[in-house]
C-alpha positions in Angstrom: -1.8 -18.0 -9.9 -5.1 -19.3 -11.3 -5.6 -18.0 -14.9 -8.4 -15.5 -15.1 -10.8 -15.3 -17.8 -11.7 -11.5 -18.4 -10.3 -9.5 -20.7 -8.5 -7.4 -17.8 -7.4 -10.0 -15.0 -6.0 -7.2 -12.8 -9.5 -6.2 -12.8 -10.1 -9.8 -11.4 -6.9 -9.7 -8.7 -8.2 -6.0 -7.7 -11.4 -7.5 -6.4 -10.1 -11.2 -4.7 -7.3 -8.2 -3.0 -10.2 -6.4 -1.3 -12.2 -9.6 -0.7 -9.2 -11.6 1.2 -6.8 -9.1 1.7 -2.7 -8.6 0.8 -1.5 -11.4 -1.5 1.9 -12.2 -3.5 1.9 -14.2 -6.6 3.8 -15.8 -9.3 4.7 -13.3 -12.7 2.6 -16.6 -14.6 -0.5 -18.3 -14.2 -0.4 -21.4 -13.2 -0.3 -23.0 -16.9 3.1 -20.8 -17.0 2.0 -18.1 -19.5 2.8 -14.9 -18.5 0.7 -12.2 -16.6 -0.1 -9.2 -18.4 1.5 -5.5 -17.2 -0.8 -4.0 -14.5 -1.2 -0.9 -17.0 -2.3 -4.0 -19.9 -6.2 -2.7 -19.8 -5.8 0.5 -19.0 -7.4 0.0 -14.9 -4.0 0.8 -13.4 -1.8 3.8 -13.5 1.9 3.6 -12.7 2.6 5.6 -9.3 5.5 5.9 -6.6 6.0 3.8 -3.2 8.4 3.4 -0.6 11.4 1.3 -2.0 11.0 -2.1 -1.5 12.9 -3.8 -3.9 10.0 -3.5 -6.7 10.8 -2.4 -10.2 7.5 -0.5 -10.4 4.5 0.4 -8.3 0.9 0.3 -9.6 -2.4 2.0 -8.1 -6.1 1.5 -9.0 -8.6 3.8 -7.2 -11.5 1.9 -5.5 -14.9 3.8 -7.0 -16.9 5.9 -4.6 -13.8 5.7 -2.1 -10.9 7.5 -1.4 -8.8 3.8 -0.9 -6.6 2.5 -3.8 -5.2 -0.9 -5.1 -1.7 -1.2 -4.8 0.1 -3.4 -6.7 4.1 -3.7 -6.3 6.0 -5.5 -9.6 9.4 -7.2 -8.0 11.5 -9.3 -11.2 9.9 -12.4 -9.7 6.8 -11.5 -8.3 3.7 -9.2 -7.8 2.2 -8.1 -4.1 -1.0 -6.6 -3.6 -3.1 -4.9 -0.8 -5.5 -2.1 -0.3 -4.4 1.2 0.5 -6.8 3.5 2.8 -6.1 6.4 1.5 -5.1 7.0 -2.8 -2.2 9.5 -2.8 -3.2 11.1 -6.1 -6.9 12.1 -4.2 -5.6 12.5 -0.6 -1.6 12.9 -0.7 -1.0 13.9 3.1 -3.4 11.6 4.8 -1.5 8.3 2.1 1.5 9.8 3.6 0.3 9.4 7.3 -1.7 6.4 7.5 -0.3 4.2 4.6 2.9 5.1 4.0 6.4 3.7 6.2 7.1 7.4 6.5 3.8 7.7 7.9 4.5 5.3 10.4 7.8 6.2 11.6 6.3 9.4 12.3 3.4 8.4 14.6 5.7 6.4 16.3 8.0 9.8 17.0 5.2 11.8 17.8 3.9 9.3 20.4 7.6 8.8 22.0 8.0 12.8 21.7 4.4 12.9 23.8 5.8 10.5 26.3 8.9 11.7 27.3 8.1 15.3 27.9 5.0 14.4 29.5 7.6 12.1 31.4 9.7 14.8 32.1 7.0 17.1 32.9 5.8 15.2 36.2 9.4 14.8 37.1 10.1 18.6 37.2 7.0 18.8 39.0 8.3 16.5 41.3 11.0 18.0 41.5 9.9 21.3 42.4 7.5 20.3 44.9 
């Protein structure tokens, strides 16, 4: 990763994460120094995430939003992306729309909605 010149780089990989979307870099910038800890300047705050292998997951509310930077710290890497919804200002909706539990969810929900509405017209057919 390109060394960044601020005081705060995270500050720096926050923003080029909501201008070009999810990344994954290198623990060093490219001169091989190492990369500050997310919490380093104080912008990030240590939170929870579904296990992926990382030691430690890092969020960042984005101001006048209720989205979040999340970073995830593996041994040999970083990943970023934007979260829609911060789970420390809306805890439910993170859990619904960002999270894998989230997901696995909709996706019952929609087969549950399916299959009785499935087996709904084939009682009627049934009947009839």
């Amino acid at each position: 990763m390109r060394k960044f010149y601020s005081p705060d780089p995270w500050k720096e990989i926050a923003a080029e994460t909501l201008r070009n979307g999810p990344m994954v870099f290198s623990r060093e910038f490219d001169d091989g120094s190492p990369i500050p800890s997310p919490d380093s300047g104080g912008f990030f705050r240590k939170s929870i995430g579904t296990p992926k292998g990382q030691k430690m997951d890092w969020r960042a509310g984005i101001a006048s939003t209720d989205k979040c930077v999340h970073i995830l710290e593996f041994p040999d890497r970083y990943e970023s992306h934007i979260d829609n919804y911060d789970p420390d200002i809306k805890p439910v909706h993170h859990l619904l729309f960002d999270a894998a539990l989230g997901m696995a969810l909709r996706i019952a929900d929609s087969g549950l909605r399916f299959s009785s509405s499935s087996l709904i017209r084939l009682a009627r057919l049934l009947v009839d």
